[in-house]
NUKOLMAR-475868 format. One line per field, with one value per residue: residue number from 1; residue in three letters; x negated, y, z of N, C-alpha, C in turn. Coordinates in steps of 0.02 Angstrom, whole numbers. Each point is the difference from the previous one (the first is absolute). Example, Ala and Ser with C-alpha at 12.3 -4.5 7.8 and 13.67 -1.06 7.14 Angstrom:
// NUKOLMAR-475868
i [1  2]
aa [ALA  SER]
n_xx [-660  18]
n_yy [-284  53]
n_zz [390  -36]
ca_xx [45  -42]
ca_yy [59  59]
ca_zz [0  3]
c_xx [-45  39]
c_yy [60  55]
c_zz [0  37]
//
This chain:
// NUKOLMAR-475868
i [1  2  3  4  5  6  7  8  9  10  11  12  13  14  15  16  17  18  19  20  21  22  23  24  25  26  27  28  29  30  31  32  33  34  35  36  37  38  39  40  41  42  43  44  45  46  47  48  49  50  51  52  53  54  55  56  57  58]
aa [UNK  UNK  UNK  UNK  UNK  UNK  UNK  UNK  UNK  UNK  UNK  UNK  UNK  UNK  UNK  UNK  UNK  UNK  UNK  UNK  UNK  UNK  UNK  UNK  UNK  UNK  UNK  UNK  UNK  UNK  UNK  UNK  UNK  UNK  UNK  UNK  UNK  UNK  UNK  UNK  UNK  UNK  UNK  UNK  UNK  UNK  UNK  UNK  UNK  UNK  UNK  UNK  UNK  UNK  UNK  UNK  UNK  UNK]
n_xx [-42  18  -48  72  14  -65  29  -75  13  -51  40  -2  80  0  -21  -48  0  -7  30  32  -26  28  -21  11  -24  20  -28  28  -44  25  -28  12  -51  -50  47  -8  -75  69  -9  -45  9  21  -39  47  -38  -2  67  7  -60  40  51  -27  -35  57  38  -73  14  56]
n_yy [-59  35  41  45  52  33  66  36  6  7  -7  72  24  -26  -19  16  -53  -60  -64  -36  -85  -8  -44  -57  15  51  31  34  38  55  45  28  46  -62  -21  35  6  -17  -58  -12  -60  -5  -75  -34  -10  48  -14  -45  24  12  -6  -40  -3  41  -65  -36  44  -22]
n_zz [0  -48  21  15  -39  66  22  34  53  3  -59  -6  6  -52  71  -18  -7  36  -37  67  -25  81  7  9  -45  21  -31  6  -14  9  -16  49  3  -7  12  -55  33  57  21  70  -13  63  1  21  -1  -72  -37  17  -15  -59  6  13  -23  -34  29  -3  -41  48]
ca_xx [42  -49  45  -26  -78  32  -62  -15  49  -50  -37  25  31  -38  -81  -20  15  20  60  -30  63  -24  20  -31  -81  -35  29  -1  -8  -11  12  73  1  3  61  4  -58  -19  -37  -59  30  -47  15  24  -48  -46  42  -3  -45  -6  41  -42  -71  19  33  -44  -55  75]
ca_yy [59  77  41  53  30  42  39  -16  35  68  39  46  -5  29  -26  -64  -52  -72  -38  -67  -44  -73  -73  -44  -13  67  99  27  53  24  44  19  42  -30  -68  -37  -28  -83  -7  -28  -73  -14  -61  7  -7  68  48  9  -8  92  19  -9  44  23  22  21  74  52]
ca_zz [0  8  44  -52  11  39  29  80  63  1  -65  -12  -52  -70  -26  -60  44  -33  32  -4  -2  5  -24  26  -20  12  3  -79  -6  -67  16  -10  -65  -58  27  -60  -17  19  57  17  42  57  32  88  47  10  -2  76  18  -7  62  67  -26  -9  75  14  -7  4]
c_xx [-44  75  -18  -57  27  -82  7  57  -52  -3  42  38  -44  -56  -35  -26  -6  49  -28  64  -23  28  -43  -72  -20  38  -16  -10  36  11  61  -7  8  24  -25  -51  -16  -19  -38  21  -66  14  18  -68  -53  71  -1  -71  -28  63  -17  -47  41  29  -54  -18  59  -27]
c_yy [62  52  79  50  47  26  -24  61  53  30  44  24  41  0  -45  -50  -86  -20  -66  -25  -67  -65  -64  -12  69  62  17  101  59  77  82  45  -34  -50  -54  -8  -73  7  -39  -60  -11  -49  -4  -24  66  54  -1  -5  97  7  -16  70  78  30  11  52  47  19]
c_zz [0  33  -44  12  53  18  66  23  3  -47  -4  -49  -61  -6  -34  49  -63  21  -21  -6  9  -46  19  -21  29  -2  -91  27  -51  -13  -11  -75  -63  6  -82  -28  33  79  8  51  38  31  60  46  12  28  107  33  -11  54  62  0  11  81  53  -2  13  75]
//
């Protein structure tokens, strides 16, 4: 199941910002300005290893 695309709760309305979209192999990236150049699929074992990393440095 992929889940739809959504920004983080911190990102500021109209700011340029990514949206992720989980699904069982990982995260899919992509970015809000250019929604139609694609995104960047991140394997579930790095995609939670940058969110670890990430809640770390909060």
């Amino acid at each position: 199941m992929i889940s739809d695309w959504h920004k983080s709760s911190y990102s500021a309305n109209g700011a340029n910002c990514v949206e992720v979209r989980e699904h069982v192999h990982g995260a899919d990236v992509r970015d809000t300005v250019n929604r139609d150049a694609g995104h960047l699929s991140v394997p579930g074992g790095e995609w939670v290893a940058l969110l670890a990393g990430v809640r770390d440095q909060v």
